[in-house]
N, C-alpha and C positions, 0 to 999 in steps of 0.2 A: 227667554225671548224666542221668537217662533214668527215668521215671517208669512207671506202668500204670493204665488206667482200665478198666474196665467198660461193656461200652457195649449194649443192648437197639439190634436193626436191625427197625423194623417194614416188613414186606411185606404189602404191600394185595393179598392172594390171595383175601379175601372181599368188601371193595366195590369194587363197579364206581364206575369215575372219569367212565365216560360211559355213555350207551345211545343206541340206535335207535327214535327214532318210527316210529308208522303212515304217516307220508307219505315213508317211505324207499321205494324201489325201485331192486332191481339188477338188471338184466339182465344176464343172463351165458349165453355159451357156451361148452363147455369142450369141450379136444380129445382126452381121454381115451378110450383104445379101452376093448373091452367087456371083456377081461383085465387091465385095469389094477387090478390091487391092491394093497391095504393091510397086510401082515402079515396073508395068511390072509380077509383080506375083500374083495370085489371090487364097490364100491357103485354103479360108475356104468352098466354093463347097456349099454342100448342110448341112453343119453341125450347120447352126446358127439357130437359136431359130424362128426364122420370118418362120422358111421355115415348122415350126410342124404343121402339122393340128390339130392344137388347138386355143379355144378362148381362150381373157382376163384369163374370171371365170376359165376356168380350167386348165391354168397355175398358178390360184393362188391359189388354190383349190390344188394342187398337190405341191407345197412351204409348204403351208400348212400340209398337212400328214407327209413328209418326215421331218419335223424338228418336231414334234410333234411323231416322232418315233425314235427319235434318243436322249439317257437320256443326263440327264445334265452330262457334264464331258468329254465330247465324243467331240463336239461339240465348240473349243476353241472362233473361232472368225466368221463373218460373213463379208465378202469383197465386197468392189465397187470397181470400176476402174473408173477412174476421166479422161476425154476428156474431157471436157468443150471447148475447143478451136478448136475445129473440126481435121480436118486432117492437116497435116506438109506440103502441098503442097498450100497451101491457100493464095493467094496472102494478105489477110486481115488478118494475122497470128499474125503480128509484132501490127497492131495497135490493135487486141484484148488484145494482153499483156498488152500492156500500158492502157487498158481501165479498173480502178478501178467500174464503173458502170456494166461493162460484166462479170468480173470478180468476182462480189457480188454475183452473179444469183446462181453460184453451190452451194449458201449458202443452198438453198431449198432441193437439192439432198441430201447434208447431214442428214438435217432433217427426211427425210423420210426414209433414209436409217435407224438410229435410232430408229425412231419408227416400222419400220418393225422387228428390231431385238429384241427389247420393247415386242411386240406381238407374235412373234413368234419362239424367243431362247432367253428369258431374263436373262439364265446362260452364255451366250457366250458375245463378246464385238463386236462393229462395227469397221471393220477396213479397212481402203484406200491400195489395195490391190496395185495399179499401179496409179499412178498419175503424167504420163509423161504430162499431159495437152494436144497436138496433139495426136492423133492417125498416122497409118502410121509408125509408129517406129521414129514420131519425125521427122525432116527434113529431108531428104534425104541422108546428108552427114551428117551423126553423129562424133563426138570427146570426148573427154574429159575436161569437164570445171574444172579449178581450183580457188578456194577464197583466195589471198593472203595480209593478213593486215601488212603491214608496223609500230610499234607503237613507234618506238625510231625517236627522234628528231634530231639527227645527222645522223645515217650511214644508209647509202644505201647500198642494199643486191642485190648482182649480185646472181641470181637463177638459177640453172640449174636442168632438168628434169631427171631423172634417172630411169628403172625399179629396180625392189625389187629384181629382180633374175639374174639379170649380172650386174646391175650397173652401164650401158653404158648410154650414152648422149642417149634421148629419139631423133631421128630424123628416117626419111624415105624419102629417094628418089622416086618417084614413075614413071617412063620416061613417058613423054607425061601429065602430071598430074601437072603442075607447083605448082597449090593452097594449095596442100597438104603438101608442104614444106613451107608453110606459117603459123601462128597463128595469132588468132584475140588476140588484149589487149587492158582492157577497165580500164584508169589510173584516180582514183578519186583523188584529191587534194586539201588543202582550200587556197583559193585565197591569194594571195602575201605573202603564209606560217603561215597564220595567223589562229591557229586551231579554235577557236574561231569566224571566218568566218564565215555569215550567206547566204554564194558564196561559191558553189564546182566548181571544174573544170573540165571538164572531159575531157581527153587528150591535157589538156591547154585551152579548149573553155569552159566558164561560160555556170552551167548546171541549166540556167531558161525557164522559159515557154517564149515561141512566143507570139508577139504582138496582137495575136488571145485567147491567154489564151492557147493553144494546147502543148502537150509534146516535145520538142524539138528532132530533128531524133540525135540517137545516136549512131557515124560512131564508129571503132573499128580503131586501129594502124594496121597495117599489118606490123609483124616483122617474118623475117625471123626464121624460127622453130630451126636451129641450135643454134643460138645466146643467151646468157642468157636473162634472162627478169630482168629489170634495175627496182628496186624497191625502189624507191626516200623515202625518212623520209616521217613521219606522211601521209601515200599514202592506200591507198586498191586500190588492184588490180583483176580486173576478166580476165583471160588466160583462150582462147579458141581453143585447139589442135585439128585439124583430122589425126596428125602424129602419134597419141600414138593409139598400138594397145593392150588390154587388154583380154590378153587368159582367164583369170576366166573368163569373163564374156560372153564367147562365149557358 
C-alpha cells in the first residue's frame, strides 16, 4: 500500500539568512584580462592584476609586506576562488564534471593556497572564497537547483515550489521564452524497488558505465515548471528551476 501527500517546499529567495557589516573588508585582486567577458559584457577593463607593470618577484614581494603589516586579529581568513572547470560556455564543460582525474588537479591549488597562508598569516585560516567551478557566472542561463531525498517506503510527496514572502506557486511565464517554464528533474531509484540494489536508475534508465567503461550521458525529465514534482518512495531527487527568481541574491 503506498499513500500521497501534498507538500508546499518554501525557498528563501526573498530573505536574506545573513548580511555584511560596515567593518567588512575584501581585498581582492583578480586576474582577469581586459577581454574577459560575460555574455556580451566585458566589465573588468584595465583592473585585473595581469595588466600591473609588475613582475612575479614583486607581486610577491608586496603580498608579502602588506600581511606582514597587518597584526594578527585583524586579518580573519585568506580566500581562493575555485574555476577549475574553465568558463560556463565550454563545449567540454559537462565531460570535465564527470571527469574524477580533472577534477583531482585543483587538489594542488589548495595545497598551495595553505601553505601561502602557513607563511604568510599563520593567525588567519584558508578559505574557498567562490567555488562556482565555471567562471562566467556559471552557464549562461542560471536557476535554482534543489536536493530532494524521498526516505519513506510507501508515500509519495507531491512538491510544490513556493517563495518565503507570498507563498504563491514558484512559476513565470516568460512570452517568446518557452524553456523557462520548463524544469530539468533528475529522478534516482533502486532498481525493481529493491533499496538494497546494487542498480540505480536514473529517470527509469539503469545508471551504469557504457561498453567503453565511459560515464553514461545523463538526460534530465523536462517537466513542466507549474506542475508539482512527483517524489516516488525511497527516490532522491535533483530539480533544476530557471523559473525561480531570488531578489536576496540580486
Amino acid at each position: 500500500m503506498s499513500d500521497a501527500k501534498d507538500v508546499k517546499l518554501v525557498v528563501n529567495g526573498v530573505t536574506s539568512i545573513a548580511t555584511t557589516d560596515n567593518n567588512f573588508i575584501c581585498a581582492t585582486l583578480d586576474w582577469w584580462p581586459a577581454n574577459k567577458c560575460n555574455y556580451g559584457d566585458c566589465p573588468w577593463g584595465q583592473t585585473g592584476i595581469l595588466n600591473l607593470a609588475l613582475g612575479a618577484s614583486m607581486v610577491r614581494n608586496g603580498f608579502k609586506a602588506s600581511y606582514l603589516n597587518v597584526a594578527p586579529g585583524v586579518v580573519d581568513g585568506v580566500t581562493h576562488h575555485i574555476y577549475n572547470l574553465g568558463a560556463g560556455v565550454d563545449k567540454d564543460l559537462i565531460n570535465k564534471i564527470q571527469d574524477p582525474y580533472f577534477l583531482s588537479h585543483v587538489a594542488e591549488t589548495f595545497k598551495s593556497v595553505a601553505q601561502a597562508v602557513k607563511e604568510f598569516t599563520p593567525w588567519a585560516a584558508p578559505w574557498v572564497g567562490e567555488a562556482g567551478g565555471a567562471y562566467n557566472s556559471g552557464s549562461k542561463d542560471p536557476g535554482v537547483t534543489v536536493l530532494l531525498i524521498n526516505m519513506s517506503n510507501s508515500t509519495t510527496f507531491n512538491i510544490s515550489f513556493v517563495y518565503d514572502m507570498n507563498l504563491n506557486p514558484i512559476f513565470e511565464t516568460v512570452p517568446g521564452r518557452v524553456q523557462k517554464t520548463m524544469r530539468e528533474e533528475y529522478h534516482m531509484t533502486p532498481k525493481d524497488g529493491n533499496i538494497q540494489s546494487d542498480v540505480v536508475l536514473l529517470n527509469g534508465t539503469p545508471l551504469q558505465l557504457t561498453k567503453s567503461l565511459d560515464i553514461p550521458e545523463m538526460k534530465p525529465q523536462l517537466i513542466d515548471a507549474s506542475s508539482p514534482i512527483i517524489a516516488k518512495p525511497d527516490s532522491i531527487i535533483f530539480i533544476h528551476t530557471k523559473s525561480f527568481k531570488a531578489p536576496t541574491c540580486g
